[in-house]
C-alpha positions in Angstrom: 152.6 225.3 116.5 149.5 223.8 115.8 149.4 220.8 113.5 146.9 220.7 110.9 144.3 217.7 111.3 144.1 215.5 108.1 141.6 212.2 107.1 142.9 210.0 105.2 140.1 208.2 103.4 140.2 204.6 104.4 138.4 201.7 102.0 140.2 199.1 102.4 141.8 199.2 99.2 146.2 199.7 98.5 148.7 200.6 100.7 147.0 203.2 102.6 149.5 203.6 104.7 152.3 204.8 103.1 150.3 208.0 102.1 149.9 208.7 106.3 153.3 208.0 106.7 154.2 210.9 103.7 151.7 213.1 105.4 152.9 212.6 109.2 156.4 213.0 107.8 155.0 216.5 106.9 153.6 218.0 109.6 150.1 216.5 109.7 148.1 215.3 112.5 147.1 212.4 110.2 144.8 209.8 110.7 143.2 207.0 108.5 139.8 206.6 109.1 136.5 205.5 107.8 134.4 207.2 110.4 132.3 210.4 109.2 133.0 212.2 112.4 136.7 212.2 112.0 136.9 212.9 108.4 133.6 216.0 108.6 136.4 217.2 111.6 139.6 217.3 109.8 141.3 220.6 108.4 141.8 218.6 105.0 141.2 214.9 103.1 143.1 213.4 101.4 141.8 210.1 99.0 144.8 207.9 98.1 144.9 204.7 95.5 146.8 201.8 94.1 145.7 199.1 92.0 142.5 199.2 89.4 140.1 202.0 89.4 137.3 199.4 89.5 137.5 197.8 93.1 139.1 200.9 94.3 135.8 203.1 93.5 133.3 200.0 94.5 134.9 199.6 97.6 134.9 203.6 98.6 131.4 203.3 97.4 130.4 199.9 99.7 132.0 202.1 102.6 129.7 205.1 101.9 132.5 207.0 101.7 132.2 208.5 97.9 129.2 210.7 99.7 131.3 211.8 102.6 133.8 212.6 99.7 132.1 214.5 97.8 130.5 216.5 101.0 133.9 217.5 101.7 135.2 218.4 98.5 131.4 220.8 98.3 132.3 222.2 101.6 135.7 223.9 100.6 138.4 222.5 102.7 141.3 221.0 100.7 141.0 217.7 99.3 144.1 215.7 98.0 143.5 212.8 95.6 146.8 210.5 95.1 147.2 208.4 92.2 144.0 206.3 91.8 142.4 208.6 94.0 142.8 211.3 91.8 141.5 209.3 89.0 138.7 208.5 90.8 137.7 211.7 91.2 136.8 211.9 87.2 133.7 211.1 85.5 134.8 207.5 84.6 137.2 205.6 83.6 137.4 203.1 80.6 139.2 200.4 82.5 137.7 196.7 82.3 135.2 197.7 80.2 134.1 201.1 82.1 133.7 202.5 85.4 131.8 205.8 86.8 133.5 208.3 89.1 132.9 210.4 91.5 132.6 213.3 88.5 134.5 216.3 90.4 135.9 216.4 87.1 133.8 216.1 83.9 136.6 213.9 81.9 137.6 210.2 81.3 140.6 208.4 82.6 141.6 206.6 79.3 144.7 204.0 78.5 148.2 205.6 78.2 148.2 205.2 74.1 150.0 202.4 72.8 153.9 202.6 71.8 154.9 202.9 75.3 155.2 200.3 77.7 152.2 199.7 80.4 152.2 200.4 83.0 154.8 203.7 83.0 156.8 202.6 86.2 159.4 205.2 86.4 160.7 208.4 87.8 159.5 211.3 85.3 159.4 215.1 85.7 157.0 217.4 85.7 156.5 219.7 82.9 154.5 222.5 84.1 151.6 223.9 82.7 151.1 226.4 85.8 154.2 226.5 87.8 152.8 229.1 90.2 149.8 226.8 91.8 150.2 226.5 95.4 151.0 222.4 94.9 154.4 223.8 93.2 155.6 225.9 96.0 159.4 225.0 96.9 160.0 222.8 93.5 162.6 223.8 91.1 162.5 223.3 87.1 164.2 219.5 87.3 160.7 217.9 89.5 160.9 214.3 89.4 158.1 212.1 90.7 157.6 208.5 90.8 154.7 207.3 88.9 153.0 203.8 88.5 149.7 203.8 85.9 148.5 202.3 83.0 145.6 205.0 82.7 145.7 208.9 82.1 143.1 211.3 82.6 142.0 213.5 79.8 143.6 216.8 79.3 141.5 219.8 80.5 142.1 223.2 81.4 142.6 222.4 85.3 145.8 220.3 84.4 149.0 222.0 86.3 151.3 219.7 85.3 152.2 216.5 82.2 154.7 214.1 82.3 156.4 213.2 78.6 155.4 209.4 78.3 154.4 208.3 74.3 152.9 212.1 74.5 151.8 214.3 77.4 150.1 212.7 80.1 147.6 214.2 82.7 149.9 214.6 86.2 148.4 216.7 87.9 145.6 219.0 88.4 143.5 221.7 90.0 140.1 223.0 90.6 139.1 225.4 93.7 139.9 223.4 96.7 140.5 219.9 94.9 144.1 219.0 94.1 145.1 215.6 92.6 148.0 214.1 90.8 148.6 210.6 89.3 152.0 210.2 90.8 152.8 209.3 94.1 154.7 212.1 96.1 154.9 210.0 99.2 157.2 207.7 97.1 159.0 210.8 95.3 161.5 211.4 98.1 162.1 215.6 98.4 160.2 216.9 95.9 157.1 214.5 96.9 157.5 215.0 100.5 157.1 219.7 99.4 154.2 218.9 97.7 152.8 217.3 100.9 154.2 219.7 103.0 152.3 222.2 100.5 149.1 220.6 101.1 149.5 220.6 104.9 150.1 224.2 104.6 147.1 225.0 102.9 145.2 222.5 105.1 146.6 224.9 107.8 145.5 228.1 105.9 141.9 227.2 105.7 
């Protein structure tokens, strides 16, 4: 069986390779690379993300690769954002005084509202806004994920999934061929490692 070939953005920025080793332990031919080549060639992207969306969207930018990004995302393969990545994928973000996205979607990532402690660092489940979206195959009702964020994208009517923290955060969304979610599934045992295998398959598909 054929593997399907996946780029992993790579800019320098997190622990990049944690999301190749989730991806590998899926089925992917996986690589990380910065090279246009590779990432124009693979079957799907995926654009990963720790730390502040500030360096994390300069550096992707110093790279060139936020053009190469969003020239994949316009061509219709699948595109995974993780985390940061998926924030970045937003208009902006108001973070240290205010940062622009690559605009895939047209909302804000804004600061988890106060009451709460920041950043949520926690297992939380998913509560499903569409449970039938191909990034949901596999899970049952009880979908815990490991999330680390002190930011939340707006709501929108692409969101798939909240997670209950001092309200209903953003956790994951949708639009065409651009899946993200702001938890990490590489570090959400089972249920994170299905999601993955979910994107491989549709990485496969296309």
């Amino acid at each position: 069986m054929n593997q399907p070939r996946l780029a992993i953005l790579d800019y320098g920025i997190g622990n990049l390779h944690s999301a190749l080793k989730g991806f590998d332990h899926a089925g992917a031919d996986v690589r990380l690379t910065a090279e246009a080549a590779d990432i124009e060639a693979a079957d799907g992207v995926v654009l990963p993300g720790v730390g502040a969306f500030g360096p994390c969207i300069d550096a992707l930018r110093n790279r060139g690769l936020d053009e190469v990004a969003l020239e994949r995302v316009a061509s219709g393969i699948p595109f995974f954002g993780i985390c940061i990545g998926m924030q970045l994928l937003f208009g902006g973000s108001e973070e240290a005084g205010g940062h622009t996205g690559l605009g895939v979607f047209d909302r804000r990532i804004v600061r988890i509202p106060d009451g709460v402690k920041r950043p949520q660092m926690q297992w939380n489940v998913l509560e499903y806004i569409d449970a039938g979206h191909r990034m949901f195959t596999g899970l049952g009702d009880d979908a815990w994920m490991y999330f680390v964020h002190s930011y939340s994208a707006e709501p929108g009517d692409d969101v798939l999934a909240t997670c209950a923290y001092g309200g209903d955060l953003v956790a994951a969304v949708a639009r065409d061929n651009v899946w993200a979610c702001q938890f990490h599934p590489e570090k959400s045992g089972r249920n994170g490692i299905r999601i993955l295998e979910n994107f491989v398959a549709a990485a496969k598909a296309a």
